[in-house]
C-alpha positions, 0 to 999 in steps of 0.5 A, a space after each residue: 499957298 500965301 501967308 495970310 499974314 504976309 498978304 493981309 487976309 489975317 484981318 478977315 479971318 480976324 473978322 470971320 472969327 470975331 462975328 463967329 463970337 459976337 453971334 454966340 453971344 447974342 444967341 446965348 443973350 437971347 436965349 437966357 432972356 426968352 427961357 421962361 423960368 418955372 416955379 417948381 414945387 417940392 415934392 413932399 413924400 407921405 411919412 405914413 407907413 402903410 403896409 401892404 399885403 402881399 398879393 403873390 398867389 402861388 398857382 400850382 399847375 396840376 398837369 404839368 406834363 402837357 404845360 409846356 408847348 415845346 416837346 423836349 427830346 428823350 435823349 440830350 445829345 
């Protein structure tokens, strides 16, 4: 393998490199410069405490024995 000093190539890697950088440059310009810049507005939270009602009802099932549609066996082994 030749050394890209030694044999002169350098000065396109340099190159490669360099026009690599000026793209991202110009990409990074262009997008800052088309990025459309929203005007966002505060949100303002309502200071008022209201209370609310707790809506939990307790339901209580009367026949719990055929509830469940799983049968549980008699024995645990």
């Amino acid at each position: 393998m030749n050394n890209p000093f030694e044999s002169g190539h350098i000065k396109n890697y340099i190159l490669l490199y360099s026009s690599v950088v000026v793209i991202m440059v110009l990409f990074f310009i262009a997008s800052s410069l088309f990025n459309e810049v929203k005007d966002v507005e505060p949100k303002v939270f309502d200071t008022n405490i209201t209370q609310v009602v707790d809506g939990k009802k307790v339901m209580k099932n009367t026949d719990e024995d055929n509830s469940s549609v799983f049968k549980l066996m008699p024995k645990n082994y």
